[in-house]
Backbone as a printed PyTorch tensor [residue, N CA C, xyz], in Angstrom:
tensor([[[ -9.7050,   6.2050,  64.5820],
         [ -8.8740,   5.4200,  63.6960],
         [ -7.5620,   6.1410,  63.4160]],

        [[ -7.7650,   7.6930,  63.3380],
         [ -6.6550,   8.0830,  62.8660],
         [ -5.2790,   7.8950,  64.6750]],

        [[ -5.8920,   8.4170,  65.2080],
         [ -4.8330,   8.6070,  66.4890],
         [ -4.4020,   6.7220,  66.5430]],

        [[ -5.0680,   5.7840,  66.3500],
         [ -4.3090,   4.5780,  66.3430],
         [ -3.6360,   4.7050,  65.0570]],

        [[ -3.4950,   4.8860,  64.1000],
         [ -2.5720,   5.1490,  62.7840],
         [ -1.5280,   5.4650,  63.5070]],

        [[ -1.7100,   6.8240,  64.2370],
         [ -0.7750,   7.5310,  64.4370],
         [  0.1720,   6.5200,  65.6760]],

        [[ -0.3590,   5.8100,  66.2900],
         [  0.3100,   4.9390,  67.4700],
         [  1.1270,   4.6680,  66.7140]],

        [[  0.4820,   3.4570,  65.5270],
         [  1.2370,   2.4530,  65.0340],
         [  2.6340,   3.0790,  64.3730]],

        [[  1.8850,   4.4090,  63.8590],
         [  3.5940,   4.7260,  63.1530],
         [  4.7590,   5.2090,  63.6470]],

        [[  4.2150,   5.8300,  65.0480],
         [  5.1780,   6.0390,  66.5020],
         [  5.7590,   4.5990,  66.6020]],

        [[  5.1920,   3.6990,  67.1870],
         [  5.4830,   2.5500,  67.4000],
         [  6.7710,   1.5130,  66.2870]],

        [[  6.4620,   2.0520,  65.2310],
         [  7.3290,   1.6180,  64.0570],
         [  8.5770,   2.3800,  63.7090]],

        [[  8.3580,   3.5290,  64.0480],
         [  9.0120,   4.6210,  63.9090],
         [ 10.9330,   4.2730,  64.3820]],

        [[ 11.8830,   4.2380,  63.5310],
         [ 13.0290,   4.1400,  63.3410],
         [ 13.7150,   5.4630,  63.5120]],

        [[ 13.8090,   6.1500,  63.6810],
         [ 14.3830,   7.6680,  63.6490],
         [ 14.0380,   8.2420,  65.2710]],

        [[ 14.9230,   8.8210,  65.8690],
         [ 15.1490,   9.3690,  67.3050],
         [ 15.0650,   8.6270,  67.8990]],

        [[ 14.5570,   8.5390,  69.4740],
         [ 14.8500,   7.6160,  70.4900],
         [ 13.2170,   6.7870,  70.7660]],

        [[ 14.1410,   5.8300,  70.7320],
         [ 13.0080,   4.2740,  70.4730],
         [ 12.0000,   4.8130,  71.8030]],

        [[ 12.6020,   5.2370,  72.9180],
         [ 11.3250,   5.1510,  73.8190],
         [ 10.3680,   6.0610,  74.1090]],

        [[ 10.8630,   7.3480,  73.7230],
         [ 10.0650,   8.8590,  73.3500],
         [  9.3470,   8.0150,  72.4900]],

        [[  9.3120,   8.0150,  70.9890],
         [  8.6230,   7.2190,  70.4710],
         [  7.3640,   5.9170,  70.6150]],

        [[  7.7420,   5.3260,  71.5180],
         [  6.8370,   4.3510,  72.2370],
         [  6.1200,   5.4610,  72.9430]],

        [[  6.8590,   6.0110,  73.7410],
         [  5.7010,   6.8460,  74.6890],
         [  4.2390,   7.8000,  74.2390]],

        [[  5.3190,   8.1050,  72.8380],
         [  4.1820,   9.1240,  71.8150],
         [  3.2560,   7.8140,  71.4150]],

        [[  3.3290,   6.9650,  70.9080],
         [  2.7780,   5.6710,  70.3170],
         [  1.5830,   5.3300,  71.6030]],

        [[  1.7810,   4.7390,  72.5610],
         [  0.9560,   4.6540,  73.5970],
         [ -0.0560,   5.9130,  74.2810]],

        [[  0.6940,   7.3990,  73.7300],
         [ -0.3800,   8.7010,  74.2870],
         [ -1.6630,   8.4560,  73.0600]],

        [[ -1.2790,   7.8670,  71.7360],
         [ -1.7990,   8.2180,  70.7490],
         [ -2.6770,   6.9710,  70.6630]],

        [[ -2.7150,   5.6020,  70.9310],
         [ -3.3160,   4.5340,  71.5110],
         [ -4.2880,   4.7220,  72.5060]],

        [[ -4.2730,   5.1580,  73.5860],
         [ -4.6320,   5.6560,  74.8290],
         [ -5.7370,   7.0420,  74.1600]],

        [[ -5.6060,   7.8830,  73.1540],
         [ -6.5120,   9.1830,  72.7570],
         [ -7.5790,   7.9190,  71.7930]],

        [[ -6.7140,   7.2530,  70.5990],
         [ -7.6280,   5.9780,  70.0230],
         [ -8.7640,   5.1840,  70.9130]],

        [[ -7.9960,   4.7910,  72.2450],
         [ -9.4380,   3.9680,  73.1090],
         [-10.2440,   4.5050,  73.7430]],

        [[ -9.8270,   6.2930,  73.9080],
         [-11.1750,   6.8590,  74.5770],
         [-12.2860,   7.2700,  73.5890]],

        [[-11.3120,   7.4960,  72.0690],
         [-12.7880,   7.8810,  71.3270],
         [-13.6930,   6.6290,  70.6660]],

        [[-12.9430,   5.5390,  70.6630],
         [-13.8640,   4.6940,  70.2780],
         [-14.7320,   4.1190,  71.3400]],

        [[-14.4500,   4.0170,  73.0280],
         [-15.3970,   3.7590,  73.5620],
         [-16.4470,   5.1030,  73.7820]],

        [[-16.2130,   6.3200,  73.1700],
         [-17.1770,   7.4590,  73.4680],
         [-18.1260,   6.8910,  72.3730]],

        [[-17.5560,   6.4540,  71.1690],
         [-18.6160,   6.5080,  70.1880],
         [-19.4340,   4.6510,  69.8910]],

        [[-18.7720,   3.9600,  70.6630],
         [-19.5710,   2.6490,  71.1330],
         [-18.4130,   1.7330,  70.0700]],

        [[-17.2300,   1.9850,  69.6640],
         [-16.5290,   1.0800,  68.5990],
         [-15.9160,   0.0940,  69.3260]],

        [[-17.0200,  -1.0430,  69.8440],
         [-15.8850,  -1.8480,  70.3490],
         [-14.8400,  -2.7990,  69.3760]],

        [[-15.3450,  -3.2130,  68.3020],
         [-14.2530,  -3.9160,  67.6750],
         [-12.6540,  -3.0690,  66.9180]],

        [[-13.1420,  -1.5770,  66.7990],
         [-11.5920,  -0.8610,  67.0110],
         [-11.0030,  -0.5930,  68.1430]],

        [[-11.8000,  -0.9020,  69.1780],
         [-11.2360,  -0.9620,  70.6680],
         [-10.1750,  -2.0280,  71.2110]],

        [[-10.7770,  -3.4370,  70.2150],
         [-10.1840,  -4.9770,  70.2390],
         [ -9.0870,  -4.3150,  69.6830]],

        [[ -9.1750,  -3.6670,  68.1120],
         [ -7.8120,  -3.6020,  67.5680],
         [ -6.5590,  -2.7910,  67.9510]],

        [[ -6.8190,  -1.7370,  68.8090],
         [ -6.3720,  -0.3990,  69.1910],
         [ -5.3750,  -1.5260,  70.3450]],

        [[ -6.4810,  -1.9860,  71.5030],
         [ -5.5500,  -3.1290,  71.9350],
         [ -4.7750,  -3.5830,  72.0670]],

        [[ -4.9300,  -4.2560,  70.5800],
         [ -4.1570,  -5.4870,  70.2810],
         [ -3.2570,  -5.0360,  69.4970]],

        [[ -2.9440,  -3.3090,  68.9480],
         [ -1.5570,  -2.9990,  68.3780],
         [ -1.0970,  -2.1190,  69.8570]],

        [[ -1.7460,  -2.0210,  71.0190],
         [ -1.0000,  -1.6150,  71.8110],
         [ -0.0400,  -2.5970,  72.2630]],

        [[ -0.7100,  -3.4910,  72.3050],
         [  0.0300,  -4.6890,  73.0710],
         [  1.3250,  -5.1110,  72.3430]],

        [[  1.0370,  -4.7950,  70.7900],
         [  2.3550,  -5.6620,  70.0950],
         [  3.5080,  -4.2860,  70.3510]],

        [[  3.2590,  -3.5040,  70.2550],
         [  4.0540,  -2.1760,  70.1000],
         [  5.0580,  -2.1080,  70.8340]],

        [[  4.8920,  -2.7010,  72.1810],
         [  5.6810,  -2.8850,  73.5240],
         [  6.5180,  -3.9810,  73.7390]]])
């Protein structure tokens, strides 16, 4: 949960360059969907997702 926090606020993130930012946002998305499929979370998997998808 926390490393998708951390996407979303990369992703939102106004200060330095918009696409470093995205890129940090998507490493931190991408660390979010491996631990929730290690630990069986599929419905934070749906959500992790579905703020990857808007982020872009």
């Amino acid at each position: 949960m926390t490393q998708s926090n951390l996407g979303t606020g990369y992703s939102n993130r106004i200060k330095d360059d918009r696409t470093e930012n995205l890129e940090q946002a998507i490493a931190f998305y991408q660390q979010s969907l491996e631990l929730e499929e290690n630990i069986g979370n599929v419905q934070g998997q749906a959500v992790t997702f579905h703020q990857l998808a808007i982020s872009c």
